[in-house]
C-alpha positions as CSV (number, residue, x, y, z in Angstrom):
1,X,-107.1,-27.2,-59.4
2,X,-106.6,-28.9,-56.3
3,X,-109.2,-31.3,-54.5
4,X,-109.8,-31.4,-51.1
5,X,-108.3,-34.7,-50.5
6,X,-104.9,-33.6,-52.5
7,X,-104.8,-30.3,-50.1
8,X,-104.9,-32.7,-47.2
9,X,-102.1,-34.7,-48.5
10,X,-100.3,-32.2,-48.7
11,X,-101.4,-30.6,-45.6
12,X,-100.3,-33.5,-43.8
13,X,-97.0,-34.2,-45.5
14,X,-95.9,-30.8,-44.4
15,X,-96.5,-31.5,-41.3
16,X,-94.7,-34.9,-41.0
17,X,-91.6,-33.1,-42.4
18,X,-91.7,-30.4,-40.1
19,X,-91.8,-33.3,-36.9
20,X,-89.0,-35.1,-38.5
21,X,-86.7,-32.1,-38.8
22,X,-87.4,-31.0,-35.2
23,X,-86.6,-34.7,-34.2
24,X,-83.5,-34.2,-36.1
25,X,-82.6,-30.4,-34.0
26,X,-83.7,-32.0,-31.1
27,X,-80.9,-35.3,-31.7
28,X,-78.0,-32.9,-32.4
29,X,-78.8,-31.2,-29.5
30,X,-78.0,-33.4,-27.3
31,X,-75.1,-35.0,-28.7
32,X,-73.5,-31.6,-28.5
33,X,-74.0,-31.5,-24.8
34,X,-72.9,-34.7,-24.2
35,X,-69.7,-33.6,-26.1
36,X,-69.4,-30.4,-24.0
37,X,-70.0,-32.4,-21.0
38,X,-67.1,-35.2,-21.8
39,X,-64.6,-32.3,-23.2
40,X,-65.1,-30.0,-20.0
41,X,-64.6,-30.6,-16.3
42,X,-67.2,-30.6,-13.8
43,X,-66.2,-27.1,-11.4
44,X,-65.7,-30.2,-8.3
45,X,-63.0,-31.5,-10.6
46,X,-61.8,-27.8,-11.5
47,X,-61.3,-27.4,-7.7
48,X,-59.8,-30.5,-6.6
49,X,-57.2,-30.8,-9.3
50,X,-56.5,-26.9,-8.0
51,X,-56.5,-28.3,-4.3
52,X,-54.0,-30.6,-5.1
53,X,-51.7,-29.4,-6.8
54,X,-51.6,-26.8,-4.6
55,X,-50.8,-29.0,-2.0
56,X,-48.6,-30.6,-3.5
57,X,-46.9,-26.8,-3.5
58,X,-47.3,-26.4,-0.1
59,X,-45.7,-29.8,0.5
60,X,-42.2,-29.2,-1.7
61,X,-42.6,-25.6,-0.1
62,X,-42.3,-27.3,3.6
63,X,-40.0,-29.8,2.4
64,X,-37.5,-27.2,0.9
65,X,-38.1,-25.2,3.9
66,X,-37.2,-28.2,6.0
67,X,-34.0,-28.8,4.4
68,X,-32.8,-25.7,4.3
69,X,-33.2,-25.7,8.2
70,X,-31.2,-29.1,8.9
71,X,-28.5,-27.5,6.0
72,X,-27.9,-24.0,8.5
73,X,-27.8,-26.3,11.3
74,X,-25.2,-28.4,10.0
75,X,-23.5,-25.5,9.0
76,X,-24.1,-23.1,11.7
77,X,-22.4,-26.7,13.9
78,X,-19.2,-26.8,11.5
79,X,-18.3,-23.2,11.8
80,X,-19.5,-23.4,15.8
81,X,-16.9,-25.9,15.5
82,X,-14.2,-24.6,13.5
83,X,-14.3,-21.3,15.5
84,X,-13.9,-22.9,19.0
85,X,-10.5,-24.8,17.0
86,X,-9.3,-21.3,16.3
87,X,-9.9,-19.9,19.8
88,X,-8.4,-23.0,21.0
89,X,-5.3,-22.6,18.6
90,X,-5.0,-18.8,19.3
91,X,-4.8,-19.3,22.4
92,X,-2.0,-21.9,22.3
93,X,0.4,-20.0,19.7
94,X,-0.3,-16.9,21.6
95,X,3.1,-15.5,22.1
96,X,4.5,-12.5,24.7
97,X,6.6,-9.8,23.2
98,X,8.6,-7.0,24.2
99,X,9.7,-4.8,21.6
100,X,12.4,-2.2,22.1
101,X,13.1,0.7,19.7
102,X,16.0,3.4,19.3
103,X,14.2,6.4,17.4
104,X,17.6,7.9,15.8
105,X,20.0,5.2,15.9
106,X,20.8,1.6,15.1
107,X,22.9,0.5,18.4
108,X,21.8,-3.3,18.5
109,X,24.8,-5.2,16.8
110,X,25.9,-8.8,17.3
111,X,28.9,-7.3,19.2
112,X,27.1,-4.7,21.1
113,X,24.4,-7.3,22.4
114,X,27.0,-10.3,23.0
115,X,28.4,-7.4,25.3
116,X,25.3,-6.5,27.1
117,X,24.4,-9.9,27.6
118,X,27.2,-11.9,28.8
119,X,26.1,-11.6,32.9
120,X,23.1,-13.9,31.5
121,X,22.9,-17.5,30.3
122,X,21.9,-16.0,26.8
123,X,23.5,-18.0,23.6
124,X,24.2,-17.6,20.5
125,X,21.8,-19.2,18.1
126,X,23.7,-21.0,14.8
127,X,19.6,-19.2,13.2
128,X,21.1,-16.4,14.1
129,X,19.5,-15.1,17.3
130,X,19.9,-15.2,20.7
131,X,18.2,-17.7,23.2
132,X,18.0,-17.5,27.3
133,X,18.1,-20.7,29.1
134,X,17.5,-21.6,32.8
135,X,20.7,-23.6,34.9
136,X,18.8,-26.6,33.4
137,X,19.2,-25.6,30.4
138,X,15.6,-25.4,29.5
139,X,14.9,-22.3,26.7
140,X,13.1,-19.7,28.3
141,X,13.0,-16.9,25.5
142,X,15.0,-15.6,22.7
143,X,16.2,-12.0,21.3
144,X,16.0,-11.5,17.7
145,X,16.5,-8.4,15.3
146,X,13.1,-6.8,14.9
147,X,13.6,-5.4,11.4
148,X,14.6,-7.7,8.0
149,X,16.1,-10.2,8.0
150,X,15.1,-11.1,11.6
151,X,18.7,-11.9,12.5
152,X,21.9,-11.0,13.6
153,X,25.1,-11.0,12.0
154,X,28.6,-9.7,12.5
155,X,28.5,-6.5,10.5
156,X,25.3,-5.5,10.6
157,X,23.2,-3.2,12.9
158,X,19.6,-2.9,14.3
159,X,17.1,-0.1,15.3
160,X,14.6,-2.7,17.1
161,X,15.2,-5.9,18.9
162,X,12.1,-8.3,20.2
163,X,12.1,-10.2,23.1
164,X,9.7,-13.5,22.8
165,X,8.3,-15.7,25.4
166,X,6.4,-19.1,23.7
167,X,4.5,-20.1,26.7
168,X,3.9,-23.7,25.5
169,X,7.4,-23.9,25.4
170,X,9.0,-22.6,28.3
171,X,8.6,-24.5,31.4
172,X,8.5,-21.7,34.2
173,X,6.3,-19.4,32.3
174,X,6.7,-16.9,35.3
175,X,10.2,-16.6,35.6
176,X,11.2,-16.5,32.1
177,X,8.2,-13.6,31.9
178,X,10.2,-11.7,34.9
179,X,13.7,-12.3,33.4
180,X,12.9,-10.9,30.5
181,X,11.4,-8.0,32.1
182,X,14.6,-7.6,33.8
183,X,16.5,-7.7,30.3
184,X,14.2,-5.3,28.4
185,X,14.7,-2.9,31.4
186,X,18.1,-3.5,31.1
187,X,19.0,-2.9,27.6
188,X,16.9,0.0,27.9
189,X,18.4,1.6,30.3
190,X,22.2,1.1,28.4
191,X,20.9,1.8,24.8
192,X,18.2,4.8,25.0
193,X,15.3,2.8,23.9
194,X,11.9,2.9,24.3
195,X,10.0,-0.2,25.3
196,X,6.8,-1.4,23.1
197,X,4.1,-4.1,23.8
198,X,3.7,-6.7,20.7
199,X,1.5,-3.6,19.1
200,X,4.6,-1.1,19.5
201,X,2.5,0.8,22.3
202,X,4.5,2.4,24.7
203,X,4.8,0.2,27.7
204,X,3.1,1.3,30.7
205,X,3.1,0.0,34.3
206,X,-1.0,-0.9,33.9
207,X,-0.2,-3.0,30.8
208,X,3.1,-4.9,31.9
209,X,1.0,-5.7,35.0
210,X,-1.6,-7.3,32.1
211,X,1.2,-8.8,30.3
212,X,1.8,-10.3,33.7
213,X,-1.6,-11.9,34.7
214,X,-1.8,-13.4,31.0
215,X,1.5,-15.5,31.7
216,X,-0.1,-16.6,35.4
217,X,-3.1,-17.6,33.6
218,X,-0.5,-19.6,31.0
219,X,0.8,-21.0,34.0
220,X,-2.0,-22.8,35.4
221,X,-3.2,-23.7,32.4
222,X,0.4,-25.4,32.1
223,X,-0.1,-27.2,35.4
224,X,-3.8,-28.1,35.0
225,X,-2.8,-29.6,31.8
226,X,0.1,-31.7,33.3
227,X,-2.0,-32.7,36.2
């Protein structure tokens, strides 16, 4: 049996361990919020780490954007560039043609032309065509066979014949343009053709007058250029 004073002890003892192992609670406690507040970021941090790297989004966004931009412009300026060339080029290779077709026969010959031709100053090419020249001398245009090969030789025979005026070559644009108007008419009249524009339209008197307004145009081109 138990005294009063042992009761006490005891009492007392179970007390003292009871205040040590809340001590002990209360100690791990806070070490584990001290670990959860080290291990996770504040919600300030959360948003300004988001803020910048969003920025930083928004800034290779606007860079890329940027670029892109000065890349079409330099590209946009190229082809600008390239395409005014080709107009330019166009323009200067741009070549007049007459065409003349016979729809059931093949009457332009080497023979048969050299005939037609001999009240002209029209020669012979050695390439196998044959060239007007002015009293100068000066080429002016040239007849070739329209069909394979493109030229004329003794024994062989043609359906369609062009006439072609190179305006950066020939120095009076104008009267080689009229002469050979004269000449298409002309072989026209003796072979039974049909004369064609450079798209094998018929010819009418609306487009020759065309045709003829392009090679004035040539013309002062010609002279501004020499000028």
């Amino acid at each position: 049996v138990f005294n009063f004073a042992e009761i006490l002890t005891i009492v007392i003892g179970l007390l003292l361990a009871l205040v040590v192992i809340d001590g002990v609670r209360r100690s791990l406690r806070v070490r584990t919020n001290r670990l959860k507040v080290n291990i996770l970021p504040t919600s300030s941090d959360e948003s300004q780490d988001l803020n910048h790297i969003e920025d930083n989004e928004e800034l290779d966004e606007l860079d890329e954007i940027s670029n892109k931009a000065v890349e079409d412009k330099t590209l946009l300026y190229e082809f600008d560039k390239e395409r005014k060339e080709e107009i330019q080029d166009s323009k200067k290779s741009k070549l007049i043609i007459l065409n003349l077709s016979a729809e059931d026969s093949e009457p332009f010959s080497y023979s048969s032309l050299t005939e037609q031709l001999r009240s002209y100053r029209c020669f012979f090419d050695e390439k196998g065509f044959f060239t007007f020249r002015d009293i100068h001398d000066l080429a002016m245009f040239t007849l070739l066979n329209a069909k394979n090969p493109g030229t004329f030789v003794e024994s062989s025979s043609s359906s369609d014949v062009a006439l072609v005026l190179d305006p950066n070559r020939a120095k009076k644009i104008i009267e080689s343009f009229d002469l050979m108007c004269s000449v298409a008419q002309s072989l026209s009249d003796r072979f039974s053709c049909r004369i064609l524009d450079e798209n094998r339209n018929l010819l009418t008197k609306q487009m020759l007058e065309h045709m003829r307004n392009t090679v004035q145009e040539y013309q002062r081109q010609n002279l501004a250029n020499v000028g």
